[in-house]
C-alpha positions in Angstrom: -6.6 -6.7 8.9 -2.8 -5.5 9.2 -2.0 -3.0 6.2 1.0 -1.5 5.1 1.6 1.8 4.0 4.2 2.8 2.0 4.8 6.2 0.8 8.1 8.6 1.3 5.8 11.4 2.7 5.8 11.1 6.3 2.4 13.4 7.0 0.9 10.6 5.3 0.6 8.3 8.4 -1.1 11.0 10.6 -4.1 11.0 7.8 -4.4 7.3 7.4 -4.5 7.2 11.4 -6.9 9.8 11.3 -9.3 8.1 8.8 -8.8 4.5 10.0 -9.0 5.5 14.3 -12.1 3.4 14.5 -11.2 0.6 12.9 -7.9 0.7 14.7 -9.3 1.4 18.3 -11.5 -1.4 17.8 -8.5 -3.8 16.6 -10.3 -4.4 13.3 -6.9 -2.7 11.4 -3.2 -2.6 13.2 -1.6 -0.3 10.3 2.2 0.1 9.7 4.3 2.2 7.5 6.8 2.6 5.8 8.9 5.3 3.8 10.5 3.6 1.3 10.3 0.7 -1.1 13.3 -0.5 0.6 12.0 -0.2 4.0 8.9 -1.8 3.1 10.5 -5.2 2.1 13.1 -5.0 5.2 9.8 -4.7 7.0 7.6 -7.6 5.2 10.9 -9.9 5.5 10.6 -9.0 9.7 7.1 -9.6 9.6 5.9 -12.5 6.9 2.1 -12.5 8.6 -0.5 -11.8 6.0 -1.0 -8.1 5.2 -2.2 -5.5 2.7 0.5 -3.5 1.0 -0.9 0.3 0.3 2.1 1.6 -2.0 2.3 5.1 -3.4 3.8 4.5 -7.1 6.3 7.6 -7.3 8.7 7.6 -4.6 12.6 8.2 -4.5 15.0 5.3 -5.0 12.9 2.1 -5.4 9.6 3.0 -6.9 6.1 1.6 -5.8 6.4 -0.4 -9.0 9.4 -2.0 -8.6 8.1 -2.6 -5.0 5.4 -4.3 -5.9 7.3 -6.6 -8.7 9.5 -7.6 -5.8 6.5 -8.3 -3.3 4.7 -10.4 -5.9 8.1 -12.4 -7.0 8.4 -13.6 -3.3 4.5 -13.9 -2.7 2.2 -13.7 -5.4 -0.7 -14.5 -3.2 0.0 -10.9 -1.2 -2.5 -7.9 -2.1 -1.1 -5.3 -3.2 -2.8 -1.9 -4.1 -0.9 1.1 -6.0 -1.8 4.7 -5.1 -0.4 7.4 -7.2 -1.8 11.0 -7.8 -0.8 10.8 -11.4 -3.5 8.1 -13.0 -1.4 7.5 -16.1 -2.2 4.5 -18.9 1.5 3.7 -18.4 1.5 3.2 -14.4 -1.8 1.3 -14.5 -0.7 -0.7 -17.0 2.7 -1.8 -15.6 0.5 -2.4 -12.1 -1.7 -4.7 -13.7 1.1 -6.6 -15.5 2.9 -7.0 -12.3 -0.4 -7.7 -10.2 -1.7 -5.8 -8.6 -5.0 -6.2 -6.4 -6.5 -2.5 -7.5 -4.9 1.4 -8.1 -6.1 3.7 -6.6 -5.9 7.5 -7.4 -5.4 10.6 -5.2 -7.4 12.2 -3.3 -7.8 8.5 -1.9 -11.9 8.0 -1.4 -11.6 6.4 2.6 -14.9 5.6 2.3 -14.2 3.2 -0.8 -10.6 2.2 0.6 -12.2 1.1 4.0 -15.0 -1.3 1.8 -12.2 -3.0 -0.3 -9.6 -3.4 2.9 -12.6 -4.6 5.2 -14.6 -6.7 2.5 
């Protein structure tokens, strides 16, 4: 499983490599990141394989939101799941009426990430 995380705080790839280093020395996830909205779709337009996006929702210039409108125009069929560490009716319900696959609040629960990315 190839996953995609996008959030504009950089220490957040050392813990998702830290939590997924199983999985990812066995080859069961290749993860990738990405900084910004922006960077993200530059990145999905390099790479059109299948892969689960792991957005943060508040983020500087394009939100996580607006990412995930724009992933979902292109390719509906892509999962997408929001993470935000403010779990707000508003967010959730613009995430669900944009589709996405599941939100997700912070602290994020690896235990529970790693059974919906490796169901």
């Amino acid at each position: 499983m190839k996953l995609l995380v996008v959030d504009d705080e950089a220490d957040v790839r050392s813990m998702y490599e830290q939590r997924f280093r199983k999985e990812v020395k066995s080859g069961q996830v290749v993860l990738h990141f990405a900084l910004s909205g922006e960077e993200a779709l530059a990145f999905l337009e390099a790479n059109p394989d299948e892969m689960l996006i792991l957005s943060d929702i508040n983020m500087p210039g394009m939100s996580g939101l607006d990412l995930l409108k724009a992933v979902k125009e292109k390719r509906a069929d892509r999962k997408v799941f929001m993470i935000t560490a403010y779990g707000n009716d508003e967010y959730h319900s613009k995430a669900v009426a944009y589709g996405c696959d599941d939100y997700l609040t912070k602290p994020i629960d690896f235990a529970v990430l790693k059974e919906k990315v490796l169901a």
